[in-house]
C-alpha positions in Angstrom: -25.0 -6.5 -17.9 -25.3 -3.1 -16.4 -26.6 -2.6 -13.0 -28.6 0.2 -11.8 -29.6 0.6 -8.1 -31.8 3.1 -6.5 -32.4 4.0 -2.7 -36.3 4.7 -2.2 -36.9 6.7 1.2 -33.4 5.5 2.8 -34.8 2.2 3.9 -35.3 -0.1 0.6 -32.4 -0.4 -1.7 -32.9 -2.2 -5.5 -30.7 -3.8 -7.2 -31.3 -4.5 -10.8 -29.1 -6.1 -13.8 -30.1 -5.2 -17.5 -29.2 -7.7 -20.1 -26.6 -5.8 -22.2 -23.7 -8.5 -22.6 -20.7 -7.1 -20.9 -20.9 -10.2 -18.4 -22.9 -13.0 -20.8 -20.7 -15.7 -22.1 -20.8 -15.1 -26.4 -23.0 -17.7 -26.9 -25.4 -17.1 -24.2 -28.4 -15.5 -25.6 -29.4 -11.5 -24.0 -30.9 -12.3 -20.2 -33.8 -10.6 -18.9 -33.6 -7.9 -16.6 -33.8 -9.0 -13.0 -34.5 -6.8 -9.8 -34.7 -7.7 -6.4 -35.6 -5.1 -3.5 -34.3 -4.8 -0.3 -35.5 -3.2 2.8 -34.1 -2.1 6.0 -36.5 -0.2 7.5 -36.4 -2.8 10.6 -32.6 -2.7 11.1 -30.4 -0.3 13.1 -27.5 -0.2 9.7 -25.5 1.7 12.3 -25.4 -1.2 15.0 -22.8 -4.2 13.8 -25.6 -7.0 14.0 -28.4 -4.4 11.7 -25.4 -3.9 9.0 -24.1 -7.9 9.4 -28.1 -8.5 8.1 -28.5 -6.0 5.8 -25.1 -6.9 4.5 -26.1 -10.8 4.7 -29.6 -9.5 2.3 -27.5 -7.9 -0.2 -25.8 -10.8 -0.8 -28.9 -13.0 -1.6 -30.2 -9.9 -3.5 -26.7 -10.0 -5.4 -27.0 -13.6 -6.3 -30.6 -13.4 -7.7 -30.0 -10.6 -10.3 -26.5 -12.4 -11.3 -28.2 -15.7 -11.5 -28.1 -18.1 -12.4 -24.4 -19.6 -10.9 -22.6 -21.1 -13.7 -21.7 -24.2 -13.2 -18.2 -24.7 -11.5 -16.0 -26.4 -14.1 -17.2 -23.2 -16.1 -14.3 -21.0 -14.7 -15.5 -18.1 -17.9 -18.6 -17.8 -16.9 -17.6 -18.3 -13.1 -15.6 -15.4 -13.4 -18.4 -13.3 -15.0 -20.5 -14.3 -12.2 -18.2 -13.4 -9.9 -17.8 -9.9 -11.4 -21.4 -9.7 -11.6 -21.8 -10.1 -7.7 -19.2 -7.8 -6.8 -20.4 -5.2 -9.3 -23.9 -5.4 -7.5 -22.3 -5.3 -4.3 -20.1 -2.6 -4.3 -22.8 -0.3 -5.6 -25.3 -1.6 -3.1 -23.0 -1.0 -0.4 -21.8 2.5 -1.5 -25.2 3.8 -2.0 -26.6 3.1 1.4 -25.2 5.6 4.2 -23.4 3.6 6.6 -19.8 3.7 7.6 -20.8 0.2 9.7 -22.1 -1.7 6.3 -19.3 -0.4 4.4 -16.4 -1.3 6.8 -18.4 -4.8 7.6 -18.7 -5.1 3.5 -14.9 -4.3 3.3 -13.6 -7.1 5.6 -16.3 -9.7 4.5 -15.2 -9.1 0.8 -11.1 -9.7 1.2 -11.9 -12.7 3.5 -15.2 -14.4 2.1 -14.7 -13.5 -1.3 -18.9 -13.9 -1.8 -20.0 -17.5 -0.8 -22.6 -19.8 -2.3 -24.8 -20.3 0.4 
């Protein structure tokens, strides 16, 4: 899969997968692309609590375009997954200007290592 994300007036960020096979399992058949917008236009991304939200959409946003979750005994395709999300992520993150998101991003990542909700 390939990701490609976009800004649109610095307050809606898109996050898109296109099938292409670098994280499908061999047998798995080409996936469809996915998309999911996000907007920000109602958060302060420079206050803690608007970045901890923004940061906390991303994450669901992340999750639909990877999904679906593998199942967990599937540790190949769990990895995938996994790569998937922080691929997503870390291009999210870095796209959007703010030091706040990007520092709150950093610490949630080494500690939280993307949760299932």
């Amino acid at each position: 899969m390939t990701l490609s994300n976009t800004i649109i007036p610095s307050t809606v960020v898109c996050l898109m997968i296109v099938a292409s096979g670098a994280f499908a399992a061999p047998s798995q058949a080409p996936m469809t692309a996915k998309q999911r917008t996000v907007s920000y236009a109602d958060l302060n991304i420079d206050a803690e609590a608007g970045a901890r939200t923004l940061l906390a959409r991303l994450q669901m946003a992340a999750r639909y375009v990877c999904s679906p979750e593998p199942a967990i005994a599937d540790l190949g395709s769990q990895h995938d997954y996994r790569a998937c999300l922080k691929f997503a992520l870390d291009n999210a993150v870095a796209s959007i200007p703010s030091p706040e998101l990007a520092d709150l991003y950093r610490a949630d990542s080494s500690r939280f290592h993307l949760a299932r909700n």
